[in-house]
C-alpha positions in Angstrom: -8.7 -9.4 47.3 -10.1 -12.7 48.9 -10.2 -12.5 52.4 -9.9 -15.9 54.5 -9.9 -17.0 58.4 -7.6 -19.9 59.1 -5.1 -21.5 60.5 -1.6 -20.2 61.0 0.8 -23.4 62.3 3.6 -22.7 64.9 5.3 -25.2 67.6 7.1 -28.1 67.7 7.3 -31.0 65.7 4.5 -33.5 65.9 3.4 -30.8 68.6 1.2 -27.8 67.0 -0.5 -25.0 68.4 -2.2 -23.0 65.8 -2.7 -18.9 65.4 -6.2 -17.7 64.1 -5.3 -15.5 61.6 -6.9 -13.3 59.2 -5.4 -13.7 55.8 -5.2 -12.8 51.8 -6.6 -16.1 50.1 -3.6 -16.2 48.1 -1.0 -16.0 51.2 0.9 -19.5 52.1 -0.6 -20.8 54.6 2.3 -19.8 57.7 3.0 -16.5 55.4 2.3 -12.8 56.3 -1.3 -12.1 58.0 -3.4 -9.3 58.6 -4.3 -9.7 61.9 -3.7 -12.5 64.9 -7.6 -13.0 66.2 -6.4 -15.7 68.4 -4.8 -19.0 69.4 -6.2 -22.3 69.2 -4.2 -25.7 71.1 -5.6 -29.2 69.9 -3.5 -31.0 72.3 -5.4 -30.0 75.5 -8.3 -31.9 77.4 -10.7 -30.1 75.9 -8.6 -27.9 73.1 -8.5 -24.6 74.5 -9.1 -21.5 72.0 -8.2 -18.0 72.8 -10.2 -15.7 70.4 -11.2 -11.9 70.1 -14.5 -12.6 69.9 -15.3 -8.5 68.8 -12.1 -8.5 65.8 -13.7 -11.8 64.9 -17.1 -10.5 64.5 -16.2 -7.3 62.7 -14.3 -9.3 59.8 -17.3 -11.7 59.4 -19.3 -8.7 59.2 -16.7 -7.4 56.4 -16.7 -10.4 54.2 -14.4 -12.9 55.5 -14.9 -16.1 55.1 -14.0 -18.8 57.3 -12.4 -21.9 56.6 -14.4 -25.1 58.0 -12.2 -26.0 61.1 -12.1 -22.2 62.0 -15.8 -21.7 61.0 -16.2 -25.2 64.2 -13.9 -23.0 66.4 -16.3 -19.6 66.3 -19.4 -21.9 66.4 -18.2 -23.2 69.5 -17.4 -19.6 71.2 -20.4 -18.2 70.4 -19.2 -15.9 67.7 -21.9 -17.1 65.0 -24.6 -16.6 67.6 -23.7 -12.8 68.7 -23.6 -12.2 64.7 -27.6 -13.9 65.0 -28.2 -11.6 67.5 -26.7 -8.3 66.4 -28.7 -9.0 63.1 -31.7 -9.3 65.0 -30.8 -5.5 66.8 -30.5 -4.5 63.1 -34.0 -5.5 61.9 -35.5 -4.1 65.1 -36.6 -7.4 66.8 -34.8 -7.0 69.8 -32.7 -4.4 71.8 -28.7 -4.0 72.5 -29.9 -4.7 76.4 -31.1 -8.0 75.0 -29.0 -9.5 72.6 -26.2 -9.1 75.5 -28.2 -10.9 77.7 -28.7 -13.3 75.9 -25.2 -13.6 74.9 -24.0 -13.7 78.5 -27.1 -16.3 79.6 -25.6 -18.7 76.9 -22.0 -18.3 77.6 -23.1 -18.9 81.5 -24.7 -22.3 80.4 -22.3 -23.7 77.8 -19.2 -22.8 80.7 -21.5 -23.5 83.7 -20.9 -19.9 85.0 -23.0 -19.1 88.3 
């Protein structure tokens, strides 16, 4: 079994707010899901993405494969980067302390966090 992160469409007409949804591959595309990970609206000023940044990471780690616009909307929150860093915990090049401080020190810049 093919397992895919994508889009799930819901709302109104020529309105759509998406779910992030992991998937079968072989699902239609607003069909049955394995899990909700998040929401994602293109319609605000900048689109605004709830995401659970932890489920998301776990099925990355399992083999789930993302498809491009999804793979854009984890880039963006940082999933891709806490995978680069819990790698790097993994091989021994840095600590737990660190990777989530390094995390948190991006996520403060790129939302201009005091």
């Amino acid at each position: 079994m093919s397992v895919k992160i994508r889009l799930k469409r819901i709302g109104k007409k020529h309105r759509p707010v998406y779910h992030i949804v992991v998937t079968d591959s072989r699902s239609p595309r607003d069909g049955k899901f394995i899990e909700k990970l998040g929401t994602y609206n293109p319609h605000t000023d900048p689109p605004s993405t709830v995401l659970k940044i932890k489920n998301a990471i776990s099925w990355l780690m399992k083999g789930a494969q993302p498809t491009e616009t999804v793979k854009s909307i984890l880039s963006k929150n940082g999933v891709f980067l806490k995978i680069h860093l819990l790698e790097g915990v993994k091989k021994g090049g840095l600590t737990n302390e660190e990777a989530h401080e390094k995390f948190h020190m991006w996520y403060k810049k790129k939302y201009k966090i005091q």
